[in-house]
Each structure stands twice: as C-alpha cells, then as structure tokens.
C-alpha positions as CSV (number, residue, x, y, z in Angstrom):
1,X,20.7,-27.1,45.4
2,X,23.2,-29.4,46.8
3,X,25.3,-31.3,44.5
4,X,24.0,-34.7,44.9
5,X,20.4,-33.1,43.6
6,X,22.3,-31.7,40.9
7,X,23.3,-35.0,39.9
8,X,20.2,-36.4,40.6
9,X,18.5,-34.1,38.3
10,X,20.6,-34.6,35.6
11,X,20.5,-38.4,35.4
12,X,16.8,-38.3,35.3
13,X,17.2,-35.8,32.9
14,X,20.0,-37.9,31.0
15,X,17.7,-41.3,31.3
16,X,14.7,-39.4,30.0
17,X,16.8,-38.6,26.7
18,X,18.0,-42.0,26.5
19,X,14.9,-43.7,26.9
20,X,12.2,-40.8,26.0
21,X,8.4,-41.8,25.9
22,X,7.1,-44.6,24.0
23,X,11.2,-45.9,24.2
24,X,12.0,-48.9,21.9
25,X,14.9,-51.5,22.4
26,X,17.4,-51.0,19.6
27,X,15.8,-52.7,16.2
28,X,17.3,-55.4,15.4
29,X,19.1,-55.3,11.5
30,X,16.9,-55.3,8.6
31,X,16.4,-58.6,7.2
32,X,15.0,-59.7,3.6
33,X,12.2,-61.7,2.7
34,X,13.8,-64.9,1.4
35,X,15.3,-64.5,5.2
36,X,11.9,-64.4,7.1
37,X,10.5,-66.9,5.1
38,X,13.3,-68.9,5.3
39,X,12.4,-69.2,8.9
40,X,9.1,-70.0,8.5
41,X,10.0,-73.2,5.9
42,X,12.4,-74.8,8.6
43,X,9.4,-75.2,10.7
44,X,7.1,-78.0,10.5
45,X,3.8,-77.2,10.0
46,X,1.0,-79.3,12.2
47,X,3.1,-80.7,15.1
48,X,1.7,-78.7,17.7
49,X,-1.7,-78.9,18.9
50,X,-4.2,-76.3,18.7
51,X,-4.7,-74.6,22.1
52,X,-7.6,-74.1,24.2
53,X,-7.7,-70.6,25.1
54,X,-8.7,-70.4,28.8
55,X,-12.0,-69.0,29.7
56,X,-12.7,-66.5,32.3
57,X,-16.7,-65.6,33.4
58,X,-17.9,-62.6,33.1
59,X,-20.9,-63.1,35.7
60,X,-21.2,-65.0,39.3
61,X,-24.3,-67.2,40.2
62,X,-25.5,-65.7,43.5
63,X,-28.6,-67.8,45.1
64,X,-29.0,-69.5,41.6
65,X,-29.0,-66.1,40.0
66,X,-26.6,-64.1,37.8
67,X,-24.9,-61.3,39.2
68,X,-22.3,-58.9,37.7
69,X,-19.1,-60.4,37.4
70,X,-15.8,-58.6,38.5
71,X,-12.5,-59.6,37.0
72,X,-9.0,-57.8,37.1
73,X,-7.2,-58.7,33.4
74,X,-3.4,-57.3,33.5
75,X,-0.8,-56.4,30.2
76,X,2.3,-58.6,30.7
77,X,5.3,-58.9,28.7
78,X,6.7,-62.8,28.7
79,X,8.2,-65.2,27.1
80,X,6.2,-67.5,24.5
81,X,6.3,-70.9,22.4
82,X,4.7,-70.2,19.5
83,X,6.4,-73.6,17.7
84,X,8.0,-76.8,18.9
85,X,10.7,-75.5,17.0
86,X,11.0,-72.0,17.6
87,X,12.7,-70.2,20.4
88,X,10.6,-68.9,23.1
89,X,9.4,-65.0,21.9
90,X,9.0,-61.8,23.7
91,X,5.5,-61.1,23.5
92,X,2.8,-58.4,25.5
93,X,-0.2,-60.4,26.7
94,X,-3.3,-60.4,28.3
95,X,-4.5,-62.5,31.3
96,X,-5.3,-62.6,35.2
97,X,-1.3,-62.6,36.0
98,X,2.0,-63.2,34.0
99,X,2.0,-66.9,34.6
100,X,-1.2,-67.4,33.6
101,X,-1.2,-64.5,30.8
102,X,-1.7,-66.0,27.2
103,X,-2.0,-65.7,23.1
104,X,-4.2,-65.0,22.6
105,X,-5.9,-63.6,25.7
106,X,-8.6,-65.4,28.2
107,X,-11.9,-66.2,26.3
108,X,-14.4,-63.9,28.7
109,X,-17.5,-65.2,28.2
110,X,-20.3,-63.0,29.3
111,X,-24.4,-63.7,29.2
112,X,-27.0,-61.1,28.3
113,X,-28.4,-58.6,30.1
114,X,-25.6,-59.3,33.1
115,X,-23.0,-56.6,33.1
116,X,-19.3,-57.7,33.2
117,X,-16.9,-55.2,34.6
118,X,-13.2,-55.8,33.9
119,X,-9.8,-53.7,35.6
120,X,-7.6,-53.5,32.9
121,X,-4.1,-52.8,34.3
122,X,-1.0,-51.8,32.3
123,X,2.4,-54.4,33.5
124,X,4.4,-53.5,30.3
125,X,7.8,-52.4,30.9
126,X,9.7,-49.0,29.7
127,X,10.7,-50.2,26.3
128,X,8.2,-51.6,23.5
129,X,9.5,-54.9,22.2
130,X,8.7,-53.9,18.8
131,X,9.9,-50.4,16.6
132,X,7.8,-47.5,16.7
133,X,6.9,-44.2,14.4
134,X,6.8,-41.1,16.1
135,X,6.0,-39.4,13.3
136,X,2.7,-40.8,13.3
137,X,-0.2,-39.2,15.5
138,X,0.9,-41.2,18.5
139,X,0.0,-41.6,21.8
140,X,3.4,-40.1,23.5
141,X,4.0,-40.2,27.3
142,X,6.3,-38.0,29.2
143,X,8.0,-40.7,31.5
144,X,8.1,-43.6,28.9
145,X,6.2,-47.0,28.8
146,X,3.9,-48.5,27.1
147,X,0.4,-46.9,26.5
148,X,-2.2,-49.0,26.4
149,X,-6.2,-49.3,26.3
150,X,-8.8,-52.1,25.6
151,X,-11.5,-52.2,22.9
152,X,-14.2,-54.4,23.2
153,X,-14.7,-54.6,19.7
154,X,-18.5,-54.9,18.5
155,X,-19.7,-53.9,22.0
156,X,-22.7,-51.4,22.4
157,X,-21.5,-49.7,25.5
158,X,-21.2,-46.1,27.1
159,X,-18.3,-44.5,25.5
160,X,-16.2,-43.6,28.7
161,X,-15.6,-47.6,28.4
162,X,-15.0,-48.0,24.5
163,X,-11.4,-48.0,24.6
164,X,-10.9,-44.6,22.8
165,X,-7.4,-44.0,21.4
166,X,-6.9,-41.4,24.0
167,X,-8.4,-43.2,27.0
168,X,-4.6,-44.9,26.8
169,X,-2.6,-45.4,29.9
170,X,0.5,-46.9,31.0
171,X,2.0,-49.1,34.1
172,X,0.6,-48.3,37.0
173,X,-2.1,-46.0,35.3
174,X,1.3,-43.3,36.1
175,X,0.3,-41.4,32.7
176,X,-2.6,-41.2,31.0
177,X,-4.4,-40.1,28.1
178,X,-6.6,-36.7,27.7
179,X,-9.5,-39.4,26.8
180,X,-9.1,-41.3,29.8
181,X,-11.9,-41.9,32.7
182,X,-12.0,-44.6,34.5
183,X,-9.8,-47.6,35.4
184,X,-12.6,-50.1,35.5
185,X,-14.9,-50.9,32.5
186,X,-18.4,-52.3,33.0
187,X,-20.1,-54.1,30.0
188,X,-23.7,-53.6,30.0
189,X,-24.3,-56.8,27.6
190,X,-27.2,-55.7,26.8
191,X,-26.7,-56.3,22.8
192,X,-28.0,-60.1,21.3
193,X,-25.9,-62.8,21.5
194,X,-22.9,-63.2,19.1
195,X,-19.2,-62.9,19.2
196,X,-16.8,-60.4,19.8
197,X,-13.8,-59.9,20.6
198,X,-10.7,-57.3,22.5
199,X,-8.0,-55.8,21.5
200,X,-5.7,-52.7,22.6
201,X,-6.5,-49.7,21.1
202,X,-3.6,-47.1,21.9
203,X,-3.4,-43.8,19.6
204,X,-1.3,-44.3,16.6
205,X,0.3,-47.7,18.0
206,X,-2.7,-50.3,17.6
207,X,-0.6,-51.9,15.1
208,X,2.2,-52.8,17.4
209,X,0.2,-53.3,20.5
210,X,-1.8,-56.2,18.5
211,X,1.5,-58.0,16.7
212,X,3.1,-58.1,20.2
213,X,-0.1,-59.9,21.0
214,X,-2.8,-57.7,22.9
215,X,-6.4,-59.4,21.5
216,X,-8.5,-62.0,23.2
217,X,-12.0,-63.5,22.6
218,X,-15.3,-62.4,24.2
219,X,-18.3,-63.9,24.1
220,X,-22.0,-62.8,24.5
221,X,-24.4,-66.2,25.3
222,X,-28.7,-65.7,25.6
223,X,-29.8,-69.1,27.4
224,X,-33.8,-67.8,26.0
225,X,-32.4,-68.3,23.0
226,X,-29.4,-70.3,22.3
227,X,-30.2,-73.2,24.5
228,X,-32.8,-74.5,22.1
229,X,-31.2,-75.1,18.8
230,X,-29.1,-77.8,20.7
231,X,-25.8,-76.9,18.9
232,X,-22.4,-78.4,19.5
233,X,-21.3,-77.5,23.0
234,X,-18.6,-77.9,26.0
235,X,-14.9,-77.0,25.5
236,X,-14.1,-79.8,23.0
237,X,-16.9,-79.4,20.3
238,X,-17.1,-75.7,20.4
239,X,-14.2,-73.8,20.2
240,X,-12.6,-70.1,19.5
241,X,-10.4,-70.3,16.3
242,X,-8.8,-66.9,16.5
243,X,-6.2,-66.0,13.3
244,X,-3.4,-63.8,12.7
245,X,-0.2,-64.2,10.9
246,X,3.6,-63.2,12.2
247,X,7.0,-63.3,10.6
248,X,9.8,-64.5,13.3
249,X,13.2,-63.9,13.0
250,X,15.8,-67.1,13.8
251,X,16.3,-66.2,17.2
252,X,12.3,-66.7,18.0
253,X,11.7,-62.5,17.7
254,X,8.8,-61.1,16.5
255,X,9.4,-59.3,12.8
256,X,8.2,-55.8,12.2
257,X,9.8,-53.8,9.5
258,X,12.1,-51.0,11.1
259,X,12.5,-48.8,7.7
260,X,9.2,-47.5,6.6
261,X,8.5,-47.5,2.8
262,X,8.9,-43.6,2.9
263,X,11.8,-43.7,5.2
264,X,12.4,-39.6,4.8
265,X,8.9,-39.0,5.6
266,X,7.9,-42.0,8.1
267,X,11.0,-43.8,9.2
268,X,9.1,-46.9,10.7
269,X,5.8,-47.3,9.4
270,X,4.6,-49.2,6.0
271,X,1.1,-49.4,4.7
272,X,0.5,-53.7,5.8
273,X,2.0,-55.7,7.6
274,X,2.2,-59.0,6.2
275,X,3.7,-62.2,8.2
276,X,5.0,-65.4,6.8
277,X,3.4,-67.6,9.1
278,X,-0.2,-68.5,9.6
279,X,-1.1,-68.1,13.6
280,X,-4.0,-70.0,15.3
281,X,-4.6,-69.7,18.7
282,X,-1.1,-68.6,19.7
283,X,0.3,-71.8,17.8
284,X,2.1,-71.3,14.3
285,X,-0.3,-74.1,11.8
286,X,-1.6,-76.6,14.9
287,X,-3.2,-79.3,14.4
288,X,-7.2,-80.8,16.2
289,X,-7.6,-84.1,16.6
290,X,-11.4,-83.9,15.7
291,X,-14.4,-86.9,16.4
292,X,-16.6,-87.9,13.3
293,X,-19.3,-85.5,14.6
294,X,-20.4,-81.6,14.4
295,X,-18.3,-79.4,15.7
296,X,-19.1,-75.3,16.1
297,X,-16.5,-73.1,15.4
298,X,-15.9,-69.1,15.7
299,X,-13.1,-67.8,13.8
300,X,-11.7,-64.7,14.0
301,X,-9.6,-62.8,11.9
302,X,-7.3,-61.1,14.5
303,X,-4.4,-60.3,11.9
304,X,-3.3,-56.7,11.0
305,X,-4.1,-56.2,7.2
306,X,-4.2,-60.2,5.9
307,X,-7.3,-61.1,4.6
308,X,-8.2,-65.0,4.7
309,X,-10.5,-67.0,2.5
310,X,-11.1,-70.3,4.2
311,X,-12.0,-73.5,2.6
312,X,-11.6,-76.9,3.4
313,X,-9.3,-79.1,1.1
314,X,-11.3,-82.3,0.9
315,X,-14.3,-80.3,0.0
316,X,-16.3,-80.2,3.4
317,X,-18.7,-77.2,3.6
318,X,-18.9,-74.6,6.1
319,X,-22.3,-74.4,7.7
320,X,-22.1,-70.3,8.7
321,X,-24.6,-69.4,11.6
322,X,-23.0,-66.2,11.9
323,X,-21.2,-62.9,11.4
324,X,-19.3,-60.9,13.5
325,X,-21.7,-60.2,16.7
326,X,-25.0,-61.2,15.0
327,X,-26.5,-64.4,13.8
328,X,-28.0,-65.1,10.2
329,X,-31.5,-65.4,9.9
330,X,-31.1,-69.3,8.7
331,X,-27.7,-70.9,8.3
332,X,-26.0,-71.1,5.4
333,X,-24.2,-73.5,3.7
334,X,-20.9,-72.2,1.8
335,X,-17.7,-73.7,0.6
336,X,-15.8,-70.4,1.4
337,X,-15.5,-67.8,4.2
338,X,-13.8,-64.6,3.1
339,X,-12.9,-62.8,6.2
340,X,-11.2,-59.3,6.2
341,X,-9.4,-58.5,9.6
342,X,-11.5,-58.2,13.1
343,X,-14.3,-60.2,10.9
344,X,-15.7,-63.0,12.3
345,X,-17.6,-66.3,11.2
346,X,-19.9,-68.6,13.8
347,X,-19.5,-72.0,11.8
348,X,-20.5,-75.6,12.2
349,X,-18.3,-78.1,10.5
350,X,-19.6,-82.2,10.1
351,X,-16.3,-84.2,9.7
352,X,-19.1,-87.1,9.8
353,X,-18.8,-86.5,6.2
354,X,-15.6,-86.7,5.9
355,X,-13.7,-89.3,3.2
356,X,-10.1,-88.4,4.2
357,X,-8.7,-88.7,7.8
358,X,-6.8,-85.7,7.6
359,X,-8.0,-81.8,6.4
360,X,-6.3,-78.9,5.8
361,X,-8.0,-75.4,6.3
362,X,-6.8,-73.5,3.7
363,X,-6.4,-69.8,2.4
364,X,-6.2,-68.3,-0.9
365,X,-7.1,-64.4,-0.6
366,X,-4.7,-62.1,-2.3
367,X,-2.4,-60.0,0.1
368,X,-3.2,-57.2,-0.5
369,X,-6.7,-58.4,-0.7
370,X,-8.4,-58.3,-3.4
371,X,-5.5,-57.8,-6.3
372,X,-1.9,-58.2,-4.3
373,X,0.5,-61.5,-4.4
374,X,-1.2,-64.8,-4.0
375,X,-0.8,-66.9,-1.2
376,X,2.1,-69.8,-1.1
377,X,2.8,-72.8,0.6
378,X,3.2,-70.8,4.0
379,X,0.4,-68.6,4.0
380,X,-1.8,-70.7,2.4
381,X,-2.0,-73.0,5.0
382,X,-4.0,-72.4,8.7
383,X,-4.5,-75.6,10.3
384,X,-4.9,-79.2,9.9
385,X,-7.9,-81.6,11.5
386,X,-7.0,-85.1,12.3
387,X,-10.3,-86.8,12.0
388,X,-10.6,-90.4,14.4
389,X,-11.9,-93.0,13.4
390,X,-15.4,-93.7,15.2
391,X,-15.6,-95.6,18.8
392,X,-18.1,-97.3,19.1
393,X,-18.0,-98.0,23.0
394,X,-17.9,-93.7,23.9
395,X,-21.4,-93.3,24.5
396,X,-20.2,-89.9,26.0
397,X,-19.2,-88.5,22.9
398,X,-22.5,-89.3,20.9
399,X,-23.0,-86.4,18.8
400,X,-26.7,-85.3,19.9
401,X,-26.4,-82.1,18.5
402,X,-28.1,-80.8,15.6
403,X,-28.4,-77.7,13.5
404,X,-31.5,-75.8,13.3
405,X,-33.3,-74.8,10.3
406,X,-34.0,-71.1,11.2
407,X,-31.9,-68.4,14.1
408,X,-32.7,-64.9,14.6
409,X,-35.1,-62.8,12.5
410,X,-33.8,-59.6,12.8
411,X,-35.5,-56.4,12.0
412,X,-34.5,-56.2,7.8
413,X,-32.2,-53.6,6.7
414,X,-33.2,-50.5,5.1
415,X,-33.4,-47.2,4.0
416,X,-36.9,-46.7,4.9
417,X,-37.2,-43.7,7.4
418,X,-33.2,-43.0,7.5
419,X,-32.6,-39.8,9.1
420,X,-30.0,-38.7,7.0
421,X,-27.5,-40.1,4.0
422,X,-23.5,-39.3,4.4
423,X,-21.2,-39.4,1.6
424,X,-17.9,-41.2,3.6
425,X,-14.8,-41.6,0.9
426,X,-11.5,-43.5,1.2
427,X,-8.3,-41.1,0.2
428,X,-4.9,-42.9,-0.4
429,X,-1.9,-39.9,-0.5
430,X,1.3,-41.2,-2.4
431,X,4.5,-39.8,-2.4
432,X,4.7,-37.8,-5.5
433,X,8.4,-39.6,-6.5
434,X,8.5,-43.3,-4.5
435,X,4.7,-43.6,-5.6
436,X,4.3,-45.4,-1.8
437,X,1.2,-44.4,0.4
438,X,2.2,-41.6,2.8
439,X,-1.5,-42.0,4.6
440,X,-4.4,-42.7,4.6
441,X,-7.6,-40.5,5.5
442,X,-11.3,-40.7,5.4
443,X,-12.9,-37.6,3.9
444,X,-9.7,-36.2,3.4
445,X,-9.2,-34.9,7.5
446,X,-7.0,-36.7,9.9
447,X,-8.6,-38.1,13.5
448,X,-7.6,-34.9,15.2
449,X,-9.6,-33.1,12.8
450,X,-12.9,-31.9,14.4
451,X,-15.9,-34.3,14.3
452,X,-18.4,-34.2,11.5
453,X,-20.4,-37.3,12.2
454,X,-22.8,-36.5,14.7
455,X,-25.7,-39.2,14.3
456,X,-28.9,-39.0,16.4
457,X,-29.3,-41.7,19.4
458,X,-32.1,-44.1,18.1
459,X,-31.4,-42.8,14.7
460,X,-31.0,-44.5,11.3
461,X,-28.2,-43.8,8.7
462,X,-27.5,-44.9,5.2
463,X,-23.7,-44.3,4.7
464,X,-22.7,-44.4,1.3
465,X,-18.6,-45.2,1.4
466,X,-17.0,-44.3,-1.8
467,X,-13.4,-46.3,-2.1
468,X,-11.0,-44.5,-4.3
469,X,-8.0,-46.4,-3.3
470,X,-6.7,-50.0,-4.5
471,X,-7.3,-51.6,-0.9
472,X,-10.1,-53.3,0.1
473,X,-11.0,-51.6,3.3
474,X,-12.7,-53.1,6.4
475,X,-15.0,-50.7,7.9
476,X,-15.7,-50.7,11.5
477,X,-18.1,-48.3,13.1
478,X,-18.2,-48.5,17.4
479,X,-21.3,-48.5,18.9
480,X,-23.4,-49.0,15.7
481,X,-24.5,-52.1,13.9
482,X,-24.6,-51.9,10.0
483,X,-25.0,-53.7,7.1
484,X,-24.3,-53.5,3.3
485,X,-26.8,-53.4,1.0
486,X,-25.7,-52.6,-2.4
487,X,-22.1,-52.5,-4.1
488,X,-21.8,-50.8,-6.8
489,X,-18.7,-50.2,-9.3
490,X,-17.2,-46.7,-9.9
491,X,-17.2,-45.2,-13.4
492,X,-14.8,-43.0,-15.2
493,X,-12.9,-42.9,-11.4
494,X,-10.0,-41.2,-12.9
495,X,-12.3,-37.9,-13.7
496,X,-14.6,-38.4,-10.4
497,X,-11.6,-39.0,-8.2
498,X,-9.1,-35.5,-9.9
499,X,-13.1,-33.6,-8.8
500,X,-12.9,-35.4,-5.1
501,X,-9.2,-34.9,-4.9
502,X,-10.5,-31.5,-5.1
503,X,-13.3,-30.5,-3.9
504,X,-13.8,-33.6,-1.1
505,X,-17.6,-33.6,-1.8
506,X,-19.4,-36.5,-3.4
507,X,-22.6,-34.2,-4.3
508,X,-20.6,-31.4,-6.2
509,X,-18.7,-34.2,-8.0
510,X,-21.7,-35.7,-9.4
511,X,-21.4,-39.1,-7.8
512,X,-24.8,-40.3,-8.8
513,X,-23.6,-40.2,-12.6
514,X,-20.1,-42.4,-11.6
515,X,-21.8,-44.6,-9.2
516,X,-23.7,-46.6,-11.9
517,X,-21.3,-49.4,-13.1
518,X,-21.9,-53.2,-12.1
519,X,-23.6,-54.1,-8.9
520,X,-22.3,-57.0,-6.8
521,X,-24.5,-59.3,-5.0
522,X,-23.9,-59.2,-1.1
523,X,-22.6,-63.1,0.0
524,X,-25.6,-64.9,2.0
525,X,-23.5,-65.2,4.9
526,X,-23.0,-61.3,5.5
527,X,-26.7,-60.8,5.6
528,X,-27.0,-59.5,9.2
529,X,-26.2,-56.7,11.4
530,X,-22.1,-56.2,11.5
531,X,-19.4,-54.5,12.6
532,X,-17.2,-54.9,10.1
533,X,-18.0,-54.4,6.0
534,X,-15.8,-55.0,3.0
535,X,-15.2,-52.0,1.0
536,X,-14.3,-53.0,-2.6
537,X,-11.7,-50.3,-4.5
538,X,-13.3,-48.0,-6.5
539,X,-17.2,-49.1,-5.9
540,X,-19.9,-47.4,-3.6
541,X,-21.2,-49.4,-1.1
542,X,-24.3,-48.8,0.6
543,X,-24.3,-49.5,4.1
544,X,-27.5,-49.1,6.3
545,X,-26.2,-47.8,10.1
546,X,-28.3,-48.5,13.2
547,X,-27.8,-45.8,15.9
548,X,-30.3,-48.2,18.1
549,X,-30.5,-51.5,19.2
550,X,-31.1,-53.6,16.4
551,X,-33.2,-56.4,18.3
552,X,-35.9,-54.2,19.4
553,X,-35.0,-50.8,17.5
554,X,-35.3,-49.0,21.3
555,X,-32.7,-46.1,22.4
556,X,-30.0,-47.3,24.3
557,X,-30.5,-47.8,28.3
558,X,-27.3,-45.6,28.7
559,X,-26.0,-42.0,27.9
560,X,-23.9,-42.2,24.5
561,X,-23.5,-38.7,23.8
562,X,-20.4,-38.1,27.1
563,X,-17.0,-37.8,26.3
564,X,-14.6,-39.0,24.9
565,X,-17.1,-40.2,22.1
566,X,-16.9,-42.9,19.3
567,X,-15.3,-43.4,16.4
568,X,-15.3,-45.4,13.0
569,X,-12.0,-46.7,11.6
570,X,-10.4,-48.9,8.8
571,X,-9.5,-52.2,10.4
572,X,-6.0,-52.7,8.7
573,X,-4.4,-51.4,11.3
574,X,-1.7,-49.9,10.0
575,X,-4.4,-47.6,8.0
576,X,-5.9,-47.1,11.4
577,X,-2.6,-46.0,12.4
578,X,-2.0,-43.4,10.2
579,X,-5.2,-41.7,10.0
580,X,-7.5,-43.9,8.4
581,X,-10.1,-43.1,11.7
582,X,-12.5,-40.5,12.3
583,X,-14.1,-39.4,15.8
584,X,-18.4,-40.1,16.0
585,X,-20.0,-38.3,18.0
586,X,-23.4,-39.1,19.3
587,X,-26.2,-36.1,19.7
588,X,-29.8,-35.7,21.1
C-alpha cells in the first residue's frame, strides 16, 4: 500500500476514534438548578404568540375523490426562537425541508380509510446536539450520526411501518438498524377518527431525539361522522396545543443533564428529565388572542416524564370530547385534565362565559407525578388567553358551532370472552448505596430479552399491571387499543413485592390476597379506548386490551404478525430508555 493510503487509512481510522458512533459535541459544564431556573425567571412569560403549527395533507382529491397522499418529511438540525428573549437554539426538527422545518413538526392530517404514505429521511449531522449514555441499550452506528426512526404513536398499522427501535437509520439511510425495512411508511388509516401524534423512536435514545425536538401532530378526520356535530372548525377555532417543557441555558442551549445520578454505573442518564419552562407549540408560555365563542382544542402532552393537570384560573370548564385517539361516548364536563406524557385531550373551551379578559391555563401535578415537588411559578404556568371584547359588525366570526349531546358509542369494555389474563409488573432496581434507580424493567427482563407477549390477532386480553415502584407510569401498548377498568390499591407491598423480587410471578406470590385494598374510580373523561393508561404506584390496574379493531371488533385488513413486531413501553422516556419496554409479538 502506497503511503498516501496509509495515511488515508489512518485518518479515517483517527476520525472514527474521535468522533465514534452516536458522537456528541463536548457537554457543556454542569450547571445548578437556581442557574437554569434563573434563566427561565428573566424571561417574560406571555409575550409571544402561540404558533400555528403548519399543516400538511395526508390525501390528494383526484376527480373529486380522495387518493393516497405521498409526502417526503426530512430530520433537520436548525436554529430556533423559542422566546422573544432567548437566543436562537440548536434544535433537530421535522418538516418538508430545513427552512420550512418546525417545533413542533407539520400537523399531517390524514382522513379515514385513505392511506397516507410518508418518506422519512434522516438530515442530522455527525454529532448529537445533546449528551448521550452508551451504557444504555443503544442504537450504536459504525460511521457515526444520528439514528433516527418515526412512531406514529396510537396508529393501527403493519409493524414493518411502527417505528420499532431498531428500524432506526441515519443520514442518507447510510446505516441502519437490524429492524429496519423500508424507507417509505404507508398509513392505512383505517382506525376511527381521533388524534395522534409522531415522534422518533430510536433504540435507547428516544429521550434525546424528542428534547432536541423530533414530535409533531397527526390527525385522523371521518367526514360520515364528524361533519355533523358542527364543532368549532378552520385554523383559528380549532387548534393543536401540543406541551412539553425544556430548561435552557443563558446562551439559548437546550439543558440535559451530562452526569447521571449513578455516574459510576450510567455516566449520562437520570431517571426524568424535568425542564423549567413550560413549552407550547414551540413557544416558551405564548399567549391566543381568543373571540368570545367555542373554541376546540387538542392538547397533547409531548414532554418526557412531566405530568400536567390543566385548569383554567377563572374557573372556565373544560368540555372533554376525547382521549388520546378515541372519542368519549358523550362529552364531559370537568374542571381538570390530568394528562401523563403522550396523553392526549380533544377539548372545547366557551370563553363566551368568560368574566375576566385574560386566563391563565394552569398546572399543578406533582413532578414526579403523583408524590414529587409541586409546581412553582414557572412550571405552573402553560399559556395565557386574551379574550376580545365582542364585535358586533364580524358577521364572519359568528360562532355557529355547537356541541353535541352524544359522540361515538363504542363497543363497552370488558372481560367477557378474553382470551387470556397476563400478570405485567413494574420493577424499579436502586443502587444498593446512592439509593438512585439504576433501571427500570417490566417483568423483570430487559427489551432484548426474548418475547413473552404473544397475543392472538382479533384477540381480547385483560392485562393486569401491578406497579411496585413510586412512579406513576404511562402505559403505552402499539397496535392495541385499551382501557382501564378497575384500580385497585396494593396491600402489605413490602411482603408481596420481597416474593416478586423473587420469584417474578404474580400467581405464586398470591396476588389476589394483596390486590384487595381501596378501589379508585376511573375519571369520566378516560372512559374510551386508549393508548396510553395511568399506572398508580403500588395498585393493580385492570386494563382490558383489544387485539382488533375496536369499532367493529373485525381482524385487521393487514398482516400483523411480520417482523420486526410491536412493542409496549412506559412513556417517560427516560424509563423507556433504560429498559422500561418489552417487544409484542402478534400470532395466528
């Protein structure tokens, strides 16, 4: 070999070691809390306007018909404003190009029965923005980058297009995952109307992916049935409200924590991240300057592990037409919406009623939820509506809408007929001398573990999810709609969780005799099919799992059972992360 390939070889070599897979720019120095939040005070809260996210269509009209829709959404790092007073901030996000990328990503909104196919391509550059723990079951390319891979979370799809952790990929589709297919993803929509939303999905990097600012809205609209109720509607009166929080250092940078609260063991990685700052469509607590009229909104909580419980502070109610991807059977009135992360709420809000001309949406869940530090003068605070006064003379903006007394009767939730009962429990490990999590697992076996939940297509499950650790825990199933039926508190834990601790196995442990303490009544407004259900420490909850769709209760009109499978997860992602996700795998 001539001397120039020598040379060659050994600066790919040299850059290889210097950058490695999954590279990271160097972290910036730790910082303190008083420092972050510091921050956050010197910024005025309410000056900048809510956004409207930009909306993309997942369906052409061909000869007064729709047709499949075909749209290419790219991964871009950029620059953006997420205050008036904040420097501009390095961010990854989604959209048709880099100057038209945004945060959160483009609103796709699809219509049933039409597929939607979407080209998800990877522009992120060699080096996260944000610190990374290789010590964590990772997704780990050779040549560096960033891996990446879309979720359409709540979807009922084929699984070679569910965004599996190891479907990732990176720029140029140059490396991918041992789960990857296919670079285009077609969306049957053949599920009932409701909302959903995406977000990256990368193997053991979820968390970072999503605070850099990978997620977006999506979606599902059935004219048959929709149309009639005459709800709020156009881009003014009914509008995505997607949440997360973010701490920023001075300089504009997105904060995550570089030392990990068991540095020796996982240098990067704690169990939540928490930020400072309350987020709303990409603006850090905007403001709507809101008519004296209905106006439909559908929140979502898009933040890592912050859990939010919305009210109004002048007392308005919330009239709640939905959860997650299904609607209620009738709407229902409530003062509070508590919504755990990648939960949603379809809402209706009358500032008609309103005696004060200005309103605050406000939050007061615990962090961690439900026992953790309460909420402050930063993170208590979302948003703020401006309401106008009437005018008279705008005939346009006559509020003809109305709200109707009954929605979708969905087939009832029950255990009649289930096909089988699984026992699913929630392990916390600590370290023996910090006392800090080390992870996090779900029947004590990590997600490389091999599968043990293999439902039957057009089945029904009842899943009975025991929490032994402090958390509350979002549980998010893909493919499968579910609902909770019965909570019910944990006796003696202490002696039930040393048997589980040991023998992982509800049954031999004598569940039924600890599973008998005080019920809790499920809220009115989670009374539909969901993707995501609260799971209260140290209670059982019942939860009654549709392998079928839950309209009709028919098969679904694809193959489920193909690689790379399903999975169900905690939502916190940093749970997710570090291993709180199992793989499902679907069987005739």
């Amino acid at each position: 070999m001539r001397a120039i390939e020598v040379l060659a070889v050994l600066i790919l070599l040299f850059s290889i070691m210097i950058h490695g897979s999954l590279a990271t720019q160097t972290p910036p120095p730790p910082v303190t809390e008083a420092t972050l939040e510091g921050v956050a005070a010197s910024l005025q809260m309410f000056v900048d306007e809510l956004p409207q996210i930009p909306k993309l269509y997942g369906f052409s009209m061909e000869n007064g018909s729709a047709v499949t829709g075909f749209l290419t959404i790219g991964m871009f790092q950029k620059k953006w404003k997420f205050h008036r007073d904040l420097p501009p901030t390095r961010v990854f996000a989604y959209g048709t190009s880099k100057a038209t990328a945004t945060i959160p990503g483009p609103m796709i909104k699809a219509l049933k029965g039409v597929s939607t196919s979407v080209t998800w391509k990877n522009h992120l550059p060699r080096s996260h923005i944000l610190s990374l723990d290789r010590t964590l079951t990772t997704a780990t390319p050779k040549y560096g980058g960033v891996p990446t891979v879309a979720h359409l979370h709540g979807g009922i799809h084929p699984p070679q297009v569910d965004g599996n952790p190891l479907a990732w990929f990176t720029s140029n589709f140059k490396e991918t995952g041992s789960g990857w297919t296919q670079r285009t993803y077609t969306y049957p929509n053949v599920q009932n109307a409701g909302n959903l939303w995406y977000h990256d999905h990368a193997l053991g990097i979820t968390r970072v992916n999503l605070l850099a600012g990978l997620l977006g809205p999506y979606t599902i609209h059935d004219p048959s049935i929709e149309n009639p109720w005459n709800l709020p509607t156009g881009s003014n009166f009914d509008r995505n409200l997607m949440v997360f929080d973010r701490s920023f250092y001075k300089n504009g940078s997105l904060y995550i924590n570089s030392t990990g609260d068991n540095p020796s063991i996982h240098p990067q990685w704690q169990p939540e991240y928490y930020g400072v700052t309350v987020i709303v469509n990409g603006k850090v607590w905007p403001f709507l300057k809101v008519q004296r009229r209905k106006y439909r909104f559908r929140i979502t909580n898009a933040s890592n592990a912050r859990y939010y419980n919305f009210s109004l502070d002048d007392g308005l109610p919330f009239v709640q037409l939905g959860s997650d991807a299904s609607y209620l059977n009738s709407p229902v009135t409530t003062q509070t919406i508590l919504l755990a992360p990648a939960e949603s709420a379809d809402v209706v809000i009358d500032f008609s009623a309103s005696k004060t001309k200005e309103i605050v949406l406000t939050n007061n869940a615990p962090y961690p939820y439900p026992t953790g530090n309460p909420v402050d003068q930063l993170n208590g605070k979302v948003m703020k509506f401006i309401v106008l006064p009437n005018k008279k003379s705008d005939i346009d903006d006559e509020d003809n809408s109305a709200i109707p007394a009954k929605l979708v009767n969905y087939p009832a939730a029950t255990t009649d007929g289930a096909a089988k009962t699984r026992y699913i429990t929630l392990y916390e490990y600590d370290d023996t001398k910090s006392g800090n999590p080390t992870h996090i697992y779900i029947n004590g076996k990590s997600f490389l573990d091999p599968v043990m939940e293999t439902p039957k297509i057009g089945s029904t499950e009842v899943w009975e999810v025991i929490n032994l650790t402090p958390d509350n825990h979002p549980l998010h199933i893909h493919l499968a709609t579910f609902e909770a039926i019965k909570v019910q508190q944990l006796v003696d834990v202490d002696t039930f969780k040393q048997c589980m601790t040991t023998k992982y196995d509800a049954m031999a442990c004598n569940v039924t005799a600890h599973a008998t303490g005080e019920l809790v009544s499920i809220v009115e407004y989670e009374k539909t099919w969901k993707n995501v259900v609260k799971i209260m420490p140290f209670y059982q909850t019942t939860v009654v799992v549709k392998f079928t769709m839950v309209e009709t209760n028919g098969t679904y009109p694809f193959n489920v059972t193909a690689a790379p499978g399903y999975l169900y997860h905690c939502h916190i992602l940093d749970h997710e992360d570090n291993e709180m996700m199992r793989p499902l795998k679907m069987v005739l």
